[in-house]
Steps between C-alpha positions, in 0.01 A plus 500: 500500500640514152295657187440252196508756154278352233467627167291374186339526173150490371154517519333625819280386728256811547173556728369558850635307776460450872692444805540428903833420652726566790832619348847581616806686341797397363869610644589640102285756553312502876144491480477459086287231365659591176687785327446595137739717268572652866134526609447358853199282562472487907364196678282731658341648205418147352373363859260807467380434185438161510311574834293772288401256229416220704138550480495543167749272352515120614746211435783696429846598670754705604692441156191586287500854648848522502530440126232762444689745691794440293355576179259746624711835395588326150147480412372820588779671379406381126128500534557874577757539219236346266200727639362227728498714808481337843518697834431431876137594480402263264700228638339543868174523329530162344622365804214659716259342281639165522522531861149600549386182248719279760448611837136758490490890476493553862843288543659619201510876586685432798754374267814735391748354255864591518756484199581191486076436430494780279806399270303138428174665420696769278696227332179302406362834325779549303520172368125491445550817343822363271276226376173687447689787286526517165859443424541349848688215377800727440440637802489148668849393345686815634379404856633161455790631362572720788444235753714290307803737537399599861820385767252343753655277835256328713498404868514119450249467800261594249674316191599541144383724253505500133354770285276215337358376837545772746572386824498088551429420838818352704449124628530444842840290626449153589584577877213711504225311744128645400259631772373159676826313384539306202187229547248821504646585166478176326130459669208581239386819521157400603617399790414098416756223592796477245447183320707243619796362283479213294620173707757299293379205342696136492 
């Protein structure tokens, strides 16, 4: 499978995100959802993550992780370069208290996060952090600007990214029959009768 490079210019699309997919690898590099200025992101690291989050994050996908995990070490590297600090502790400490607000104490504790978890909730300090701080609009720009520079290829299973979007979901082929075949996906999702089409009239 070939690897589509995308590169852009802009604003950025920043906040928390969610995701739960089944992913695959790409022959360009085996196993890598995407590679960034040399960086690997594994298939397996985003399947984890997005299987972490679930419970806390709903109606989002593989390609809204992804996109977080690209720009992840961009925007805690300036948030710490700007005195925003943001380490592991914090970040499982947000997530741990999202989890428990989602799923109950009990269930939560049971819960341990690996770094693909850990890298969302530490990007979504430090760019809470960025914005909060005085002077964090500076701060803000050079993250952009960094992402903008960044040499970033992305397993096309997953789609296209672009610094001002992050990762834009890839649209399945035509040939692609849905679970149930193609009537269950044009039925109504409420399960009632698909209205009928309109009858020609003379």
């Amino acid at each position: 499978m070939a690897v589509r490079r995308t590169r852009g210019r802009g604003r950025l699309m920043a906040g928390a995100v969610a995701a739960v997919a089944l992913l695959a690898g790409c022959t360009g590099q085996p196993g890598a959802a995407a590679v960034v200025d040399g960086r690997t992101i594994s298939t397996a690291e985003l399947a984890t993550a997005a299987e972490q989050l679930k419970p806390i994050f709903n109606g989002g996908g593989a390609n809204d992780v992804l996109g977080v995990l690209i720009n992840e070490p961009f925007a805690t590297q300036v948030a710490s370069e700007h005195g925003i600090g943001v380490n592991d502790d914090e970040a499982r400490g947000l997530l741990r208290t999202a989890m428990t607000q989602a799923v109950g104490e009990a269930a939560a504790d049971d819960v341990e996060f690996g770094e693909g978890a850990l890298a969302v909730a530490r990007y979504s300090l430090a760019i809470s952090g960025m914005r909060d701080a005085p002077g964090g609009d500076a701060a803000f720009q050079e993250y952009q600007e960094k992402v903008s520079a960044a040499d970033v290829e992305v397993n096309p299973r997953f789609g296209a990214y672009a610094p001002e979007t992050g990762v834009t979901a890839a649209t399945p082929p035509s040939w692609v029959v849905p679970e149930g075949g193609r009537d269950a996906a044009a039925a109504p999702a409420d399960g009632s009768a698909p209205a009928p089409d309109p009858s020609p009239t003379s």
